[in-house]
C-alpha positions in Angstrom: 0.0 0.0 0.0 1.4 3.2 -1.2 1.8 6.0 1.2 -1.1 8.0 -0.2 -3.6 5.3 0.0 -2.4 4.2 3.5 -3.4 7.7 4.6 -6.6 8.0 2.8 -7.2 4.5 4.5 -6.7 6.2 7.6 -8.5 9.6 6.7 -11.6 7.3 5.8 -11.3 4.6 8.7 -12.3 6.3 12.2 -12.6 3.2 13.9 -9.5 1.8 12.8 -7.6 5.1 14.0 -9.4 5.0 17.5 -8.8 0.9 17.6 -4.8 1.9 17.0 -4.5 4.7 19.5 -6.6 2.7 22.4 -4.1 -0.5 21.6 -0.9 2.2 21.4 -1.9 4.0 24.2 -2.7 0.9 26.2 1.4 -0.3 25.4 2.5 3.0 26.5 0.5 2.8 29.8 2.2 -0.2 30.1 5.7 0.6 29.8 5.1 3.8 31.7 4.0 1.7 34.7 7.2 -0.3 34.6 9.2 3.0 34.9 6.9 4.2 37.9 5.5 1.5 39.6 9.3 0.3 40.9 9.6 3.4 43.3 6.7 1.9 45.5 8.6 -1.1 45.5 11.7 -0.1 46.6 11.5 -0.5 50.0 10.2 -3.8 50.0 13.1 -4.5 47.4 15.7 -3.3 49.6 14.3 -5.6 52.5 14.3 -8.7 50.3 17.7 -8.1 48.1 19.5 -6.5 51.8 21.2 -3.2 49.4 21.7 0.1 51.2 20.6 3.4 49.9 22.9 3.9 47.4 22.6 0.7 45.6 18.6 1.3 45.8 18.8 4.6 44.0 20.0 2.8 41.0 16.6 1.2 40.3 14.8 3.6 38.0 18.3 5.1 36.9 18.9 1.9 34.6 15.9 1.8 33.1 16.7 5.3 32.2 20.0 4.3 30.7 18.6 2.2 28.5 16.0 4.6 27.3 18.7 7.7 26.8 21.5 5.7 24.9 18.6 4.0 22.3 16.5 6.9 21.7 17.9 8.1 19.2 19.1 5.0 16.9 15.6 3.6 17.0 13.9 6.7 15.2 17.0 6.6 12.6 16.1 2.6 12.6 12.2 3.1 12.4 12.4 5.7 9.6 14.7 3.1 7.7 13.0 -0.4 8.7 9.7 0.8 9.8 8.1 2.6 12.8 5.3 -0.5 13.1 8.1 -3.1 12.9 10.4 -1.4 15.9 7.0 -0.7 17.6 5.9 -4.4 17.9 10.1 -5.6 18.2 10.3 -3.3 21.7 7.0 -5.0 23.0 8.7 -8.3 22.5 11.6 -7.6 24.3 9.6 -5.8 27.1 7.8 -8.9 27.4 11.0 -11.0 27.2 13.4 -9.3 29.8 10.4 -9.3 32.1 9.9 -12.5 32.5 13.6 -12.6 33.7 12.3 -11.6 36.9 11.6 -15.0 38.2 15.1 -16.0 37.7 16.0 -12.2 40.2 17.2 -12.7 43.5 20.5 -10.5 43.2 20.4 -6.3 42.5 22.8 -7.0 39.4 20.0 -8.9 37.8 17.3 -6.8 38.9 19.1 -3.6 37.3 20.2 -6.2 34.0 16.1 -6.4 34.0 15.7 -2.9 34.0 18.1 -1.9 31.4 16.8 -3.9 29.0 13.2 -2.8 29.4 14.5 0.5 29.2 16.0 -0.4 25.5 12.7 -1.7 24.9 10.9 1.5 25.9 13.0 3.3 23.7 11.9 1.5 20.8 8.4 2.1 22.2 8.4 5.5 23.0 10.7 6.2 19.9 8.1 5.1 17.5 4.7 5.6 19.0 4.5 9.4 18.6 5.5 8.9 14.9 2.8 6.3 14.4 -0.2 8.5 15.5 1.3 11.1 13.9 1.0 9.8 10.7 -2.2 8.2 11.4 -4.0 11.1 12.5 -2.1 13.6 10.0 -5.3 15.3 8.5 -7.9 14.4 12.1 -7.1 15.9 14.9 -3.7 15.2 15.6 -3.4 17.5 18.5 -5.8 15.5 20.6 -4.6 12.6 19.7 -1.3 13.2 21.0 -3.2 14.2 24.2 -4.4 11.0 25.1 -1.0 9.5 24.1 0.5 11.9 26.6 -2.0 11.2 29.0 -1.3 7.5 28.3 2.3 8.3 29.5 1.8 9.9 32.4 -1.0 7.7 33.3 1.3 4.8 33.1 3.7 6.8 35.1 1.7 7.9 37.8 -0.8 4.9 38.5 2.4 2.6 38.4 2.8 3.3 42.2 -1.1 2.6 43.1 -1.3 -0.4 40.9 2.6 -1.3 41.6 1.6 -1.1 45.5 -1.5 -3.1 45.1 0.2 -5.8 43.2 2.7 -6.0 46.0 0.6 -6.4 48.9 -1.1 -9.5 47.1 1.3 -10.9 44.8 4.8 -9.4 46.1 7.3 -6.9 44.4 8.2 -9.2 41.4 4.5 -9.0 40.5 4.9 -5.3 39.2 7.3 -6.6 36.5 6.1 -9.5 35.0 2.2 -9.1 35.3 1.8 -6.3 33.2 3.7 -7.8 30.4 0.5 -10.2 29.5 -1.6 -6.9 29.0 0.7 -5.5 26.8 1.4 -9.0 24.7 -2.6 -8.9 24.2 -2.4 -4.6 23.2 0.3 -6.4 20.8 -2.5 -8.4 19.0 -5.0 -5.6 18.7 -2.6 -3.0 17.2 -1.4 -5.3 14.5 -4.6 -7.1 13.5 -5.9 -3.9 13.0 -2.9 -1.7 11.9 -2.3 -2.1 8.3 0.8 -0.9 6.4 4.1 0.9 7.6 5.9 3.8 7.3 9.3 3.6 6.6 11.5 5.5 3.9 13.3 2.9 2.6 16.5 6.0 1.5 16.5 6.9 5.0 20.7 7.3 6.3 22.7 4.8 8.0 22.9 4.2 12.1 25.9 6.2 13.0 27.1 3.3 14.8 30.3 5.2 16.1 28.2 8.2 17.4 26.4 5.5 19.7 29.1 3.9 20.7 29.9 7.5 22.1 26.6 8.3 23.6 26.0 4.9 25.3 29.7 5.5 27.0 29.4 9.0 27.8 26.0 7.9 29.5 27.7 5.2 31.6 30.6 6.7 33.1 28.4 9.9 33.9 25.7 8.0 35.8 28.2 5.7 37.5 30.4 8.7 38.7 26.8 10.6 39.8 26.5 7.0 42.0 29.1 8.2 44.2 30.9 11.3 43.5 31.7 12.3 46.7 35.1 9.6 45.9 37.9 11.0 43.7 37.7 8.3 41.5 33.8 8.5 40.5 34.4 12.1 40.4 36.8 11.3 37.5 34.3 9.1 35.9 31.4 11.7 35.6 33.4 14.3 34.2 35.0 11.5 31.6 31.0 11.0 30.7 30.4 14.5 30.2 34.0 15.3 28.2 33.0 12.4 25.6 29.7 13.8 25.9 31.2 17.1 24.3 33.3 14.8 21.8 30.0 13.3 20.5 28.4 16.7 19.9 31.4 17.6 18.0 31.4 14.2 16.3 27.5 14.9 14.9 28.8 17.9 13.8 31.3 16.7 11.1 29.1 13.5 10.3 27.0 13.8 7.3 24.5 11.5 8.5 24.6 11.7 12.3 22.4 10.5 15.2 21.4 14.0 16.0 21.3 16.6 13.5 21.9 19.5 15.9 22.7 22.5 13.2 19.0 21.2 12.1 17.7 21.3 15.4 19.3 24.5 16.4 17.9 26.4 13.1 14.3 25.4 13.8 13.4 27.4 16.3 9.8 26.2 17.4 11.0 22.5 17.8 14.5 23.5 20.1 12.6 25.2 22.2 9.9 23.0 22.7 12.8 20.3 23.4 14.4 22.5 26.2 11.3 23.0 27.7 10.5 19.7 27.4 14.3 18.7 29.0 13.9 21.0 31.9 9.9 19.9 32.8 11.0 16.1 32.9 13.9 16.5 34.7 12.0 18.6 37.6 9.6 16.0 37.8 11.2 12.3 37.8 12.2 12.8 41.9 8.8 14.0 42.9 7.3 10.2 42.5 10.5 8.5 43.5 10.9 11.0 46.8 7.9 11.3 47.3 7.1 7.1 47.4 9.6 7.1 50.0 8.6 10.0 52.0 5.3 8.5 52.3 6.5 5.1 53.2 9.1 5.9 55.7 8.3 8.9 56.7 4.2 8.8 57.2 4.5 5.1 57.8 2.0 4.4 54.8 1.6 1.2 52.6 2.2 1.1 49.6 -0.9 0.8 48.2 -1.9 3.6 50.9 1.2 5.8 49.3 0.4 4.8 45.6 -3.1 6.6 46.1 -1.8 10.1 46.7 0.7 9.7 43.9 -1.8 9.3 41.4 -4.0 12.6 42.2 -1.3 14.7 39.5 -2.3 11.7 37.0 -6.4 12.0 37.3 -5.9 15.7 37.3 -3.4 14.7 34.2 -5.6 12.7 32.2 -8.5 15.4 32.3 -6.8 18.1 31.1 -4.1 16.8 28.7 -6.4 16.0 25.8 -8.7 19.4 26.3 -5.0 21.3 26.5 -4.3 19.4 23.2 -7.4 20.0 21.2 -7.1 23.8 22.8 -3.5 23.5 21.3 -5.4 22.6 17.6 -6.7 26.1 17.9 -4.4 28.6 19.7 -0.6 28.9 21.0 0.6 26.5 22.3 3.0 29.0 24.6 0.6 30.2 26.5 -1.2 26.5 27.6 2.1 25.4 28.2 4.2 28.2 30.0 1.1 28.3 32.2 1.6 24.9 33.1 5.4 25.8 33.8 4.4 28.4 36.4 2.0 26.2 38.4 4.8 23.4 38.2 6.9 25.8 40.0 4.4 26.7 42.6 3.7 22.9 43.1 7.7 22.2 43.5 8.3 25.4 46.5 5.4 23.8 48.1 6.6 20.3 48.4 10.6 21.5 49.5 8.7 22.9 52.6 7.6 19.2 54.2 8.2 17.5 57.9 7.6 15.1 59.5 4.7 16.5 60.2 3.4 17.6 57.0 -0.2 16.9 56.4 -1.8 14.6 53.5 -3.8 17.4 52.4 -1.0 19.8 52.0 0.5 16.9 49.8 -2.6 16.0 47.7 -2.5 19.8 47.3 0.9 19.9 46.0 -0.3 16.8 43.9 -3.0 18.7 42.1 -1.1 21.6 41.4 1.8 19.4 39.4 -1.0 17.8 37.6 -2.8 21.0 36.0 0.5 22.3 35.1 1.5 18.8 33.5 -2.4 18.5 32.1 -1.3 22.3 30.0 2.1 21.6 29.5 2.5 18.0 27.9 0.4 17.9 24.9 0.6 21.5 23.7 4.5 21.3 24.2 4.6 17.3 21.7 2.3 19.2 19.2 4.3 22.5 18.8 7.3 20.4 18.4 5.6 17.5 15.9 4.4 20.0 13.6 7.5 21.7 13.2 8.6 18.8 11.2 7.9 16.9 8.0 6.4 14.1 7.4 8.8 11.6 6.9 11.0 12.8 9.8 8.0 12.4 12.1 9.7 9.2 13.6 13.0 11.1 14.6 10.4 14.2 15.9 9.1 11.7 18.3 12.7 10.1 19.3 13.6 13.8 20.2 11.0 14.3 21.9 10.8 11.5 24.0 14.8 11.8 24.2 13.9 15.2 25.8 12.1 13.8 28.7 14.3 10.6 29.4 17.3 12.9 29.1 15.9 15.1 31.7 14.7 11.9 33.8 18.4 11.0 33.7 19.8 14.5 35.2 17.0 14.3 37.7 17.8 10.9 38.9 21.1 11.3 39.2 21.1 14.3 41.0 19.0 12.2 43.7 22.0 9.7 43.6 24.0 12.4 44.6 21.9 13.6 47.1 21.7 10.2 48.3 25.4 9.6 48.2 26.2 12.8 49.8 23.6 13.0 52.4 22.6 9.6 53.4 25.2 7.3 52.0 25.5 4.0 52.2 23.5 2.6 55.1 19.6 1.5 55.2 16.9 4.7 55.3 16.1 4.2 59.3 14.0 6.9 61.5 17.6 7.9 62.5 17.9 9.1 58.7 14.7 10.8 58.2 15.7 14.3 58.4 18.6 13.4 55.9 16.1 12.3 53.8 13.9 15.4 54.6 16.8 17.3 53.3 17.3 15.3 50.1 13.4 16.4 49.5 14.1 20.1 50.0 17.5 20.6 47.9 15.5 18.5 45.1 12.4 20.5 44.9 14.0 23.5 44.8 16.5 22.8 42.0 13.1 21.6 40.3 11.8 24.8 40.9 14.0 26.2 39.0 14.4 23.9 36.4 10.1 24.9 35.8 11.3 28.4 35.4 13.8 27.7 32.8 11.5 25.3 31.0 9.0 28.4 30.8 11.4 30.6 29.7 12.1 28.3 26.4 8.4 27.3 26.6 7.6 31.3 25.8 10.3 32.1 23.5 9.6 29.1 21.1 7.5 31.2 18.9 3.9 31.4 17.3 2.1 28.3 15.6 -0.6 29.5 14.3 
């Protein structure tokens, strides 16, 4: 099927569009989950495994790891081999490294688990923009993305109350491998009623140097962030960020690099929404990690009792992203989302300011508050940047994109580690090390704060869109 009648197929086939984005949507829930729902888990993890701080912190961060380093190749690969085929590929291998967890009873396994469903989100979240995208080209694209970035940050937020549910009745491992059967049957749906691909077959090489780069730039920076206090590590994160600056210069002098950053830089509407998107994630990856623990050691909660207030910003989320996103159809998107940038940064000052004493209703409060600014920020942000590009770059749109956030996720977490390192250290979070970890809260929400400020700063400047 040639590319014009696959989207006239589409254009004429609304219940084939709504069967793709429910099945799409439903995967991304899915994988967002896995990224979240682990932080509710982590003190029951460290009980079971016996790790310390430190080691705990590592949890989300390899997931991340393998989401940053794959980003990128997998919308150069998906342009080239097809955004459907990588698509369906990630879900096997999410399914696949998941079921490694019965075989887990050391940390090094656990984090082998989580890197490679990170590489398999990357080849999720790298395509699955691109695909509704082209699906929804001429129908309301805008709201479509809305419920995909509600699908995100559903997945993301829920994780916890779902994640501490599973745990009470089925145990930690439960949050890993039982979600994996939902997204094998989303698998089914989206290709029994998916037709075609979109690929361009022309499309340039993997620049396998310039990921050799990245995915070692990446690794000594977060293992040096794991304990930089030590000379050595120290060493190691500044290594990561000096071949971080050889791999920019490297895109620069390839003709057909990973990242085409002179590109990037000259189109103004889709750098900025990329910085704004960069700062926004990486104020927001500690809240649910810190906050999972505050509520568990701290207030003493369950985890299902602490997955509950955690997913108040995600109903809040899911109401508003799509209106913002239609709204976003319509007028700028600067304005929905810089709005959203200043409530984030109310949000942030208000949760730096907890005890030990803090009530749940100052909390939920804080909750709300980071969900209406993510509800006008997310899908007004995705659309300004997806329509800045052509068509048949919409697969490397939606790796940048989504590169944007798990890069920021990245900076975020391992500033925690630091804080972790540095503060805490290596022993187990006991009532003895509650005010440390009261302290961890409070330097982290205020660098957030001003990460939201930044973020609206870019979020502003990016230009008009209609």
């Amino acid at each position: 099927m040639g590319a014009q009648a696959l989207q006239d197929y589409y254009d004429s086939s609304p219940n084939v569009r709504r069967l793709a984005l429910l099945a799409l949507c439903l995967i991304l829930i899915i994988v967002s989950m896995s990224l979240s729902a682990i932080n509710i888990a982590i003190p029951a993890i460290g009980d079971e495994l016996k790790v310390d701080a430190e080691a705990l912190s590592w949890i989300p961060t390899a997931m991340l790891w393998g989401n940053v380093v794959f980003l990128l190749p997998i919308g150069r690969l998906a342009d080239r081999y097809g955004r459907k085929r990588l698509f369906g590929l990630g879900v096997v291998l999410y399914i696949v490294s998941s079921a490694l967890i019965f075989i887990t009873y050391e940390i090094y396994m656990l984090l082998l688990v989580r890197v490679l469903q990170g590489i398999a989100g990357s080849m999720v979240y790298g395509t699955g923009l691109a695909i509704i995208g082209a699906i929804y080209a001429n129908s309301s694209r805008g709201q479509a993305l809305g419920l995909v970035g509600s699908s995100v940050y559903f997945g993301l937020t829920m994780g916890p109350l779902i994640g501490g549910w599973l745990i009470m009745d089925w145990g930690w491992r439960s949050i890993i491998w039982m979600p994996a059967i939902v997204a094998a049957a989303a698998l089914v749906v989206l290709f029994t009623f998916v037709k075609g691909e979109w690929r361009t077959p022309d499309a340039p090489k993997l620049d396998w140097q310039g990921l050799a780069l990245m995915a070692l730039a990446v690794t000594l920076f977060l293992l040096g962030m794991g304990q930089i206090s030590e000379p050595f590590y120290m060493t190691m994160a500044v290594s990561g960020l000096v071949l971080f600056a050889l791999f920019i210069r490297h895109q620069l002098n390839r003709e057909n690099p990973l990242l085409r950053i002179r590109a990037v830089k000259a189109n103004r509407m889709l750098n900025r929404s990329l910085l704004a998107g960069f700062f926004v994630y990486g104020s927001s990856f500690s809240l649910v990690f810190l906050l999972s623990m505050y509520l568990q050691y701290v207030h003493a909660m369950t985890p299902i009792e602490a997955g509950k207030i955690v997913m108040i910003q995600t109903l809040v989320m899911m109401v508003l992203s799509p209106i913002a996103g239609r709204l976003s159809d319509k007028y700028e998107a600067r304005y929905l989302s810089t709005l959203g940038c200043a409530l984030f940064a109310i949000g942030y000052l208000l949760m730096s300011q907890v005890g030990s004493d803090t009530s749940i209703g100052y909390i939920i409060t804080v909750m709300v508050l980071v969900g209406v600014g993510f509800g006008l920020f997310s899908a007004p942000n995705n659309n300004a940047a997806i329509g800045a590009v052509p068509a048949d770059r919409l697969s490397i749109a939606s790796a940048l994109i989504n590169l944007a956030r798990t890069t920021g996720n990245m900076f975020s977490s391992a500033l925690v580690m630091v804080l972790f390192s540095v503060i805490i250290g290596d022993v187990a979070i006991t009532p003895e090390q509650h005010p440390r970890l009261l302290l961890v809260i409070e330097i982290a929400m205020l660098l957030s704060t001003a990460y939201v400020v930044i973020a609206g700063v870019f979020s502003y400047r990016r230009g008009l869109t209609h």
